[in-house]
C-alpha positions in Angstrom: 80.0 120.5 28.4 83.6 121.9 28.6 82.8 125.4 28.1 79.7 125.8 30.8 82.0 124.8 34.1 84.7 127.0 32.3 81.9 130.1 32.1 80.9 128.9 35.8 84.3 129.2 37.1 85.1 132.4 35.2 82.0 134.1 36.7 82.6 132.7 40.1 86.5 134.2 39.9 85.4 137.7 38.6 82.4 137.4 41.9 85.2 137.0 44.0 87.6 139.6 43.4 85.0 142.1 42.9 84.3 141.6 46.3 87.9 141.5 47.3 88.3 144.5 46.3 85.2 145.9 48.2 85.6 144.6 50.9 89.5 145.2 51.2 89.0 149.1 50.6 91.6 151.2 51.9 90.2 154.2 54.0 91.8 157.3 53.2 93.4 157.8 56.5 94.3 155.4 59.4 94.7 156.0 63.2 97.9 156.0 65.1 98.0 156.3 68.7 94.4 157.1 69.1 94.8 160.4 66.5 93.8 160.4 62.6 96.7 160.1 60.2 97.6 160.2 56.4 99.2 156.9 55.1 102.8 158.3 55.8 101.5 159.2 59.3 101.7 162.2 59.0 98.3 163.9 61.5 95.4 165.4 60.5 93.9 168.6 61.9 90.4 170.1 61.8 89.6 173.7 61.8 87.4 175.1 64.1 85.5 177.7 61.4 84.7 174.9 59.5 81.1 173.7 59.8 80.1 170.4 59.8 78.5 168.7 56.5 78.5 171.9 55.1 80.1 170.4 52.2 82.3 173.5 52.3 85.8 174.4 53.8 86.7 178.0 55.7 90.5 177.6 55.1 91.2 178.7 50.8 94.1 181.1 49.6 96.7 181.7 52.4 95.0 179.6 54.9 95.4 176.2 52.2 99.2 177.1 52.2 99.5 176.3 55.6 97.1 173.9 56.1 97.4 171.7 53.2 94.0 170.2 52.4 94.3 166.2 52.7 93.6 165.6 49.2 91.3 163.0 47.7 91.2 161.8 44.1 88.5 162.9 41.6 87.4 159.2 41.4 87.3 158.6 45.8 83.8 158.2 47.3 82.5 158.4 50.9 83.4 155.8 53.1 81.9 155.2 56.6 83.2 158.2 58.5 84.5 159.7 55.4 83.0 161.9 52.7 84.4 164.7 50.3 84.1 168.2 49.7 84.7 169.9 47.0 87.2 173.1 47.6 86.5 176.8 46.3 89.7 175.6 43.9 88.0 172.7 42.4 90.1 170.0 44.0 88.3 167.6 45.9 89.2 167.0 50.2 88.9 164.2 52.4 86.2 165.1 55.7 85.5 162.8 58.7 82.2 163.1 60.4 81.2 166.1 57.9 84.4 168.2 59.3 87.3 168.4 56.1 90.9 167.2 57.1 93.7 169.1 56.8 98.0 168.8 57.3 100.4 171.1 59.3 102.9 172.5 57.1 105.0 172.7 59.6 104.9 168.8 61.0 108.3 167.1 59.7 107.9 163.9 60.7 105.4 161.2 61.2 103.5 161.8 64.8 104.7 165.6 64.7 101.5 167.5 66.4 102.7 171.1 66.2 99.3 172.2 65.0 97.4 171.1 67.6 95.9 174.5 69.6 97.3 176.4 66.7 95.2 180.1 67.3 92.7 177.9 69.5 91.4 176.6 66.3 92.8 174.0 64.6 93.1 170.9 66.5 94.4 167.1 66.2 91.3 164.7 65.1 90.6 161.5 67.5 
């Protein structure tokens, strides 16, 4: 009789932090001040010659340099507003709302938005 509430209780842990973990699952970027950041706060930019849910991104060679692609993990899977793409490089990038995400090179410091209006075409996501 011992070992059946023992299996009952074992199941019922493993249920619950399964669902833990679902349910606490970290989106891959977070909003400060109204404007899409990385964790270290750092903004995110979308590019105007990228199409929407064309699973594709405009900006590769020279372009990536400058606007680094916000990277997500081989293993990451859409999430709510958030879905990947898969570069012309093979790497995978985060999108929101179909549109991939990108970084400034040239912001230093968390809340830096010197990309914003960049050539009329890159601009800060809300």
């Amino acid at each position: 009789m011992k070992i059946i509430p023992s299996a009952y209780s074992l199941l019922v842990a493993a249920l619950l932090a399964g669902s833990t973990s679902i349910a606490g699952a970290q989106m891959p970027a977070k909003t400060a001040d109204g404007i899409l950041t990385n964790a270290a706060g750092m903004t995110l930019y979308s590019f105007d010659k990228d199409a929407a849910n064309s699973g594709k991104s405009a900006c590769n060679g020279p372009c990536a340099a400058n606007w680094i692609p916000f990277a997500a993990q081989k293993a990451d899977q859409s999430k709510g507003d958030y879905s990947t793409i898969m570069r012309d490089d093979g790497q995978k990038q985060w999108a929101f709302r179909g549109k991939p995400l990108y970084l400034w090179s040239k912001d230093r410091k968390p809340g830096d938005k010197t990309g914003d209006g960049f050539n009329s075409v890159w601009h800060i996501v809300k």
